[in-house]
Backbone bond lengths (Angstrom), bond angles and torsions (degrees), N, CA, C in turn:
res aa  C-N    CA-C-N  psi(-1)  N-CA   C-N-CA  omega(-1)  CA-C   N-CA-C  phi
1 X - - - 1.452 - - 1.533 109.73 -
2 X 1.276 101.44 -35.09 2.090 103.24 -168.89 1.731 111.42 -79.76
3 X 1.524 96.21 -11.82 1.305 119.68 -164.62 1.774 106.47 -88.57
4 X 1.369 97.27 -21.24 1.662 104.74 -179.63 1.678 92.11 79.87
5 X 1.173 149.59 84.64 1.344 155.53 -137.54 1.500 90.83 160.77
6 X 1.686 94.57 137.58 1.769 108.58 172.88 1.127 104.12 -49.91
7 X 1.984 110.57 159.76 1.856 81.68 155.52 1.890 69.63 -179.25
8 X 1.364 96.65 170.76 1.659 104.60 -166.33 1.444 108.79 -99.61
9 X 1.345 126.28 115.66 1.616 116.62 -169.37 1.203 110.81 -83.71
10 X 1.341 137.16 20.56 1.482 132.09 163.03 1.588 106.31 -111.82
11 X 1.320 115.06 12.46 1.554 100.18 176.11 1.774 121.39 -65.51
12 X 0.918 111.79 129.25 1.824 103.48 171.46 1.309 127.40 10.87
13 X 1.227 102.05 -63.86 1.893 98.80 -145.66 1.990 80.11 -94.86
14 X 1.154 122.12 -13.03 1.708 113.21 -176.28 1.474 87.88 -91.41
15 X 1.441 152.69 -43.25 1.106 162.04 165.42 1.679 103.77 -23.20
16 X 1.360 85.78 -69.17 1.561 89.00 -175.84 1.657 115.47 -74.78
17 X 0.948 128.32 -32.62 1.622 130.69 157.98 1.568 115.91 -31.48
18 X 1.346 109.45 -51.90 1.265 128.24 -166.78 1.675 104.91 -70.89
19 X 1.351 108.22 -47.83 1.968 117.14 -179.25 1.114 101.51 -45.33
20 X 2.196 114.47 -51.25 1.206 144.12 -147.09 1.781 87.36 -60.92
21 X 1.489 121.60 -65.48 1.157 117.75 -159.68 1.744 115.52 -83.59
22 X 1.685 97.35 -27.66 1.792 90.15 158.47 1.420 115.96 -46.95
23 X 1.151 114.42 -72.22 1.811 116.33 -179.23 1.696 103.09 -35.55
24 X 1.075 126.48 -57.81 1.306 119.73 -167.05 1.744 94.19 -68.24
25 X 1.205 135.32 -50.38 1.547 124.04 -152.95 1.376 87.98 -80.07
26 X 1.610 145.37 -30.46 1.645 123.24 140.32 1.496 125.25 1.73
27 X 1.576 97.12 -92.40 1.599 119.68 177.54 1.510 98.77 -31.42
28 X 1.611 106.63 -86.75 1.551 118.83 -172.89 1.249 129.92 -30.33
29 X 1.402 125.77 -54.67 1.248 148.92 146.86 2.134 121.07 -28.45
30 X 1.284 82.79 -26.23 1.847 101.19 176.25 1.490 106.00 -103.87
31 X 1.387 127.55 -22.19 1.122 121.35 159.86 1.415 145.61 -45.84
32 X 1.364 122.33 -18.75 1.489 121.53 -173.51 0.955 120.78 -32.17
33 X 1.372 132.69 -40.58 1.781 129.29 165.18 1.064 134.66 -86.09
34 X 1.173 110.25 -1.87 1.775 117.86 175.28 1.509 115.36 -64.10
35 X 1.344 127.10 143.80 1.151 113.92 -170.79 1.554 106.91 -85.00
36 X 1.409 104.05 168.48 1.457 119.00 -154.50 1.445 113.63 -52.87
37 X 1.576 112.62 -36.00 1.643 114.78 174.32 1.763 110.97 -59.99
38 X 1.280 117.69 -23.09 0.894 108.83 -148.53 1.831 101.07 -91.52
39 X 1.429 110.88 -33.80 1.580 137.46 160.72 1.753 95.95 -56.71
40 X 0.915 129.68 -87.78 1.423 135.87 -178.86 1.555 102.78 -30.53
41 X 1.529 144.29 -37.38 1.224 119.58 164.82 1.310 112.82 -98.41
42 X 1.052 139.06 4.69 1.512 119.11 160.86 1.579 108.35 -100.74
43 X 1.486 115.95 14.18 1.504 104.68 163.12 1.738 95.65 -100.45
44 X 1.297 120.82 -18.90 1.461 112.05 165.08 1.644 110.36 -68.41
45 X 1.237 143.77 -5.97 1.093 132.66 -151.83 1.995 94.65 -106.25
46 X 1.227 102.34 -22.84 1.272 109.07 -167.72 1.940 115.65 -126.87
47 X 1.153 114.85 13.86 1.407 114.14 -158.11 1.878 92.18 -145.57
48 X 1.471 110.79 142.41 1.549 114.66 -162.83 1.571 92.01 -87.08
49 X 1.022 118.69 -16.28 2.041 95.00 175.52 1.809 89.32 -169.99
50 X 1.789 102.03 135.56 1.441 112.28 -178.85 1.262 98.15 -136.32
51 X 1.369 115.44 122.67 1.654 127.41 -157.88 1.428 91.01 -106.78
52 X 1.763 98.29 145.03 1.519 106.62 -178.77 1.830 122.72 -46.46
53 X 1.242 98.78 118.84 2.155 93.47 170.04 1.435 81.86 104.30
54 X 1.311 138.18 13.20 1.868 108.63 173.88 1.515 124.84 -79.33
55 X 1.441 107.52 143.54 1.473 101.43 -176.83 1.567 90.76 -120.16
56 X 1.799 107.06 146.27 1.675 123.93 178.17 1.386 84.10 -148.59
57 X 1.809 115.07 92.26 1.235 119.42 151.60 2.045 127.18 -56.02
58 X 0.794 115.95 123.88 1.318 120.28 -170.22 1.747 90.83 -83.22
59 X 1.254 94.22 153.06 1.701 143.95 -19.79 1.277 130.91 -67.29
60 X 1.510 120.85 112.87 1.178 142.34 174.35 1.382 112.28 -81.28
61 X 1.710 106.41 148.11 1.723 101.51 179.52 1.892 97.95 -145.07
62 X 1.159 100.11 131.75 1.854 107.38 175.42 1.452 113.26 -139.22
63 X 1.080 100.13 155.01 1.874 96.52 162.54 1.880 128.68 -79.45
64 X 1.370 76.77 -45.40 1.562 76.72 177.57 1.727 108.38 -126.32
65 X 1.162 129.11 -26.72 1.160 134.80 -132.71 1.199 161.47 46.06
66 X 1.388 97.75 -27.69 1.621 116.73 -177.78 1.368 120.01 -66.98
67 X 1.432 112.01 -12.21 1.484 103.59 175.08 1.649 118.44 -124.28
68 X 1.663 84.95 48.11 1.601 106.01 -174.71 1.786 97.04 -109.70
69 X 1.301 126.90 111.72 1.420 144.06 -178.12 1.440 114.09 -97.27
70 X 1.715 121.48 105.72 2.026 103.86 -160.82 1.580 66.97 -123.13
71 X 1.434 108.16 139.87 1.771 136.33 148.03 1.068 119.47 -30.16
72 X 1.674 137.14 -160.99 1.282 121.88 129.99 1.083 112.70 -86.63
73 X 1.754 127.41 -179.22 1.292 135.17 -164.12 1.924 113.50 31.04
74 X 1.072 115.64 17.51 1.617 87.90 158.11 1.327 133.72 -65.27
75 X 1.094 117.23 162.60 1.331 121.43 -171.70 1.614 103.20 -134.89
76 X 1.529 121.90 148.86 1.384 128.78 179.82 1.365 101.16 -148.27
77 X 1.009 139.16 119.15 1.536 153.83 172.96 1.523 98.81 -67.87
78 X 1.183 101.04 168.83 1.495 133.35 179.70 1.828 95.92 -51.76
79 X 1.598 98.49 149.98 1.704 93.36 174.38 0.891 130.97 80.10
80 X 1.741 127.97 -23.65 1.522 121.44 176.35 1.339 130.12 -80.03
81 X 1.766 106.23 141.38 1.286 124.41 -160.85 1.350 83.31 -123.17
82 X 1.953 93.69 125.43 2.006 108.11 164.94 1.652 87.84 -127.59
83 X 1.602 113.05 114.13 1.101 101.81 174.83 1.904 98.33 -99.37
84 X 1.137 124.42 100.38 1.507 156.24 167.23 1.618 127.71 -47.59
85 X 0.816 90.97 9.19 1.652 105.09 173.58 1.757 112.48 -53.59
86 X 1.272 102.55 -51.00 1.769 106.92 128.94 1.742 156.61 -98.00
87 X 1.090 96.25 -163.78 2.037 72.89 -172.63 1.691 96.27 -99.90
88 X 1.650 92.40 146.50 1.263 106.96 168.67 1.469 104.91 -148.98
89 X 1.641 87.54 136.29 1.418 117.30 -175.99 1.550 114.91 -111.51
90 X 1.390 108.98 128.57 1.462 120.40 -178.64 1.510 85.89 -119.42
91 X 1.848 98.20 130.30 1.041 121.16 156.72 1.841 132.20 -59.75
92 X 1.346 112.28 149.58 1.250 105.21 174.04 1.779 132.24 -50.62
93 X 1.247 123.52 127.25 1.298 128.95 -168.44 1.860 121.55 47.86
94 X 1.443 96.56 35.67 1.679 101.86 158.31 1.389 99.00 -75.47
95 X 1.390 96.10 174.28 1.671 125.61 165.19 1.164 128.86 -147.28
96 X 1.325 104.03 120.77 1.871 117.28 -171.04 1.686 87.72 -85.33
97 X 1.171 104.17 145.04 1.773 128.00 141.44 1.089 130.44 -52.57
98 X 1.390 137.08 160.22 1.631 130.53 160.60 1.721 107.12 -59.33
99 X 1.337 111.04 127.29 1.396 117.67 162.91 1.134 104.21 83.03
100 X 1.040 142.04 21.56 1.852 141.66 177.69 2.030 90.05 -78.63
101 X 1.465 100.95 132.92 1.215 110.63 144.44 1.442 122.07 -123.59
102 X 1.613 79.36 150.60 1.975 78.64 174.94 1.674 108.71 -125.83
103 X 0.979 78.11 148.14 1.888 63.85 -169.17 2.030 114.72 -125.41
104 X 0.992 117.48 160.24 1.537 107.47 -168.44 2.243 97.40 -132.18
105 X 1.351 89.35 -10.21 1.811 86.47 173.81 1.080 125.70 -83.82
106 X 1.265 127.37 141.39 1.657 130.37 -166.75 1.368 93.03 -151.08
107 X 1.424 100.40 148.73 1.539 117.71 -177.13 1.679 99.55 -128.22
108 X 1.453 108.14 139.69 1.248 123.64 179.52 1.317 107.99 -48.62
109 X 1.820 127.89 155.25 0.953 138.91 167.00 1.661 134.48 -65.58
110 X 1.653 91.10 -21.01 1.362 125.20 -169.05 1.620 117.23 -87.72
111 X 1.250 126.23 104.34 1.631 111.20 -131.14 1.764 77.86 -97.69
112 X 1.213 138.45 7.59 1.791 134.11 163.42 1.659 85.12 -79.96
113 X 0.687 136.42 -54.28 1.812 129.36 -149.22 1.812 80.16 -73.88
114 X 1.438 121.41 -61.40 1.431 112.69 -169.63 1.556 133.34 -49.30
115 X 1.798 102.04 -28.83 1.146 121.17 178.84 1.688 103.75 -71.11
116 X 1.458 127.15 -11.37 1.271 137.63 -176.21 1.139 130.23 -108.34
117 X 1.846 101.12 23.97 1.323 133.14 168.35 2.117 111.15 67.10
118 X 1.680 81.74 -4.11 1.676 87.66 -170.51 2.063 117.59 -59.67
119 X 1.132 107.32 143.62 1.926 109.34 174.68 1.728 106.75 -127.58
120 X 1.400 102.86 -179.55 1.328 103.85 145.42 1.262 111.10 -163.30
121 X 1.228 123.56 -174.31 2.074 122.49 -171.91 1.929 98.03 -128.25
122 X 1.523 86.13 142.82 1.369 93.97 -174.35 1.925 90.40 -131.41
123 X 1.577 95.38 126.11 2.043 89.86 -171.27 1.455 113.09 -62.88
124 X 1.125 114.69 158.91 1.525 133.02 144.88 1.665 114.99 -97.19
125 X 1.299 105.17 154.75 1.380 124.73 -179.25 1.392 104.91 -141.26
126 X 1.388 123.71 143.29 1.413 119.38 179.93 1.758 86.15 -154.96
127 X 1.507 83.24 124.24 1.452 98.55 -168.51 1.710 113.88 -85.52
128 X 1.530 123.83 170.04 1.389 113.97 -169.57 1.272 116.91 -68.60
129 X 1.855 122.20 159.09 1.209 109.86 -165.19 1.424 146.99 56.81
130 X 1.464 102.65 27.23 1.632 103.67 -168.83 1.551 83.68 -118.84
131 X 1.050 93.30 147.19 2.195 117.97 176.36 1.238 112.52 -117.75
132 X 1.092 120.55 96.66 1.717 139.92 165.66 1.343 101.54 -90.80
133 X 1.688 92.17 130.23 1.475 107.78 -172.63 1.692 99.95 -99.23
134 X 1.831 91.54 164.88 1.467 111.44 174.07 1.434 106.71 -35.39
135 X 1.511 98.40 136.88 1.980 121.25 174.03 1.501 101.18 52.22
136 X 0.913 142.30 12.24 1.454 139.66 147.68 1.701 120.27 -22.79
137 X 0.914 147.04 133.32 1.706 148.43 172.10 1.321 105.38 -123.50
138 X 1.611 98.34 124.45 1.773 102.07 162.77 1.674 106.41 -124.28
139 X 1.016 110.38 133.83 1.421 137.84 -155.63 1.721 87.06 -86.44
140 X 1.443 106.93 179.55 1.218 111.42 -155.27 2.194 87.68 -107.57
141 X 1.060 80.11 143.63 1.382 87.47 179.95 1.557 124.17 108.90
142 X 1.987 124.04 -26.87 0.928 122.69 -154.22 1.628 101.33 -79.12
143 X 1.070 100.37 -170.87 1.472 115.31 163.31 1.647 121.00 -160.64
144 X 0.909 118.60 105.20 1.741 123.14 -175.91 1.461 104.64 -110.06
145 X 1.944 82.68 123.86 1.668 104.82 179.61 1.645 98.16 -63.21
146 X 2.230 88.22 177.80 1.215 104.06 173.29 1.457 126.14 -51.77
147 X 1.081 124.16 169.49 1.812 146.17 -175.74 1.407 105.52 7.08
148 X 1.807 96.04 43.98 2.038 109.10 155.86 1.277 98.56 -50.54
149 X 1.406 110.72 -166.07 1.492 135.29 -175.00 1.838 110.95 -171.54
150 X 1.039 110.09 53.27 1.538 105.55 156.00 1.226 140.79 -62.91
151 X 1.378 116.10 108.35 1.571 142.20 -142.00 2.039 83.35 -84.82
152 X 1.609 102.07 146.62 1.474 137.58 -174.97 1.775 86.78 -56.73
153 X 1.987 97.59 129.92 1.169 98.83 146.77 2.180 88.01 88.07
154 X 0.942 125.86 -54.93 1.859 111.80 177.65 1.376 137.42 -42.13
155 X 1.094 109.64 136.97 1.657 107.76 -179.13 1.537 121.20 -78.70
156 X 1.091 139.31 54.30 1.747 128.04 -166.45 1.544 111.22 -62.42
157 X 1.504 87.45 102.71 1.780 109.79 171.99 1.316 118.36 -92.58
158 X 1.453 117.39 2.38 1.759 117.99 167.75 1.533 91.02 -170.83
159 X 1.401 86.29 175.73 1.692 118.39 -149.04 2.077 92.94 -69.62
160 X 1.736 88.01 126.37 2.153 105.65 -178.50 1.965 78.85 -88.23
161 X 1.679 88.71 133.91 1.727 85.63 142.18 1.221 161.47 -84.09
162 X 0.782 132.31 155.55 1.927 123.74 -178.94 2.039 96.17 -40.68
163 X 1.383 99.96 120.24 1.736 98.89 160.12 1.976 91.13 102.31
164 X 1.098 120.98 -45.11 1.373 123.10 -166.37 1.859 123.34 -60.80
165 X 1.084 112.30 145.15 1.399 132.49 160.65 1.077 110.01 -85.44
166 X 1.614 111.36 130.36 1.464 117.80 179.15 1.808 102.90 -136.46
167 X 1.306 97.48 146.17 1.760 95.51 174.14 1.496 119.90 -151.91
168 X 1.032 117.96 166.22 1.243 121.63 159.01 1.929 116.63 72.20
169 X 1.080 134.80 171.92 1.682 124.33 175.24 1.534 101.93 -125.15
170 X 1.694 99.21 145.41 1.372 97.15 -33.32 1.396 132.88 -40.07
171 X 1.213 109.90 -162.75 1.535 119.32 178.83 2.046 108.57 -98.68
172 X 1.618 100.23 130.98 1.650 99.12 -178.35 0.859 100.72 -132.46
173 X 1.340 113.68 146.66 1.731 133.32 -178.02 1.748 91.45 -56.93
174 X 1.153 96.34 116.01 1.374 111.67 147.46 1.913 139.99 -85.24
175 X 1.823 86.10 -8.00 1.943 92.95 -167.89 1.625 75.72 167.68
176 X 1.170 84.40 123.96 2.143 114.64 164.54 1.348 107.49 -81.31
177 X 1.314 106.62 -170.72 1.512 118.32 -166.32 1.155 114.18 -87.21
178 X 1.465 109.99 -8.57 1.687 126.23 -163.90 1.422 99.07 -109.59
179 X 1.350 120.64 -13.91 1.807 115.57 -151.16 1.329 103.03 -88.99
């Protein structure tokens, strides 16, 4: 699966990963008032790296978590879905929107392989300082450089550059790094 390789998402040991992080996105998800130490270790309990100052307003939604990577100071608004089947890395002091998903699952083109329940994950990267707006979607595969700007509501179906404006779905450079 980490490998970007077919592979069946109800097998056992991903089965049980998945319960593993429902039960926890339970807890988390009931958190809104807990004070901040207390959010900050149960997003360590379930998430592969939580950089000093991160905020994950609940309600949060993942598959597995563990191959979810936050900077310091990130920030994630209310609503966000990283479905993690691959790794995704948020750069230091970005900011997600309410309801941004990003997603890393992809299903074959080949609708016999699909009928055979088979997927695979292709990573995201979201580089430091980039602000993705509310309901935003990043598709599996992209990667957006530093202090992007993905405009509320866009689909990013390939890789934003470092410095760039992106909008709309898909998503089009609106202004380069130079503009």
């Amino acid at each position: 699966m980490l490998a970007g390789e077919l592979y069946v998402a109800d097998c056992p040991e991903l089965a049980a990963d998945r319960a593993r992080v429902s039960a926890w996105m339970e807890r988390y998800n009931d958190s809104a008032s807990a004070p901040p130490e207390t959010q900050r270790a149960m997003l360590e309990e379930a998430l592969g790296r939580v950089g000093v100052g991160v905020t994950v307003r609940p309600p949060f939604h993942c598959d597995y978590g563990y191959n979810i990577l936050l900077g310091d100071g990130v920030f994630l608004n209310f609503n966000c879905v990283i479905l993690d089947v691959a790794r995704v890395e948020i750069g230091s002091g970005s900011q997600i929107g309410p309801g941004v998903q990003i997603l890393t699952a992809d299903h074959p083109r080949d609708p016999k392989q699909r009928a055979r329940l088979l997927e695979f994950g292709r990573p995201v990267t979201i580089g430091a300082n980039v602000w993705i707006g509310g309901g935003a979607i990043i598709l599996p595969g992209a990667t957006i450089g530093d202090d992007a700007i993905v405009g509320a509501g866009s689909v990013v179906t390939r890789d934003v550059p470092a410095g760039a404006t992106v909008a709309g779905n898909p998503a089009r450079l609106l202004r380069g790094a130079n503009a």
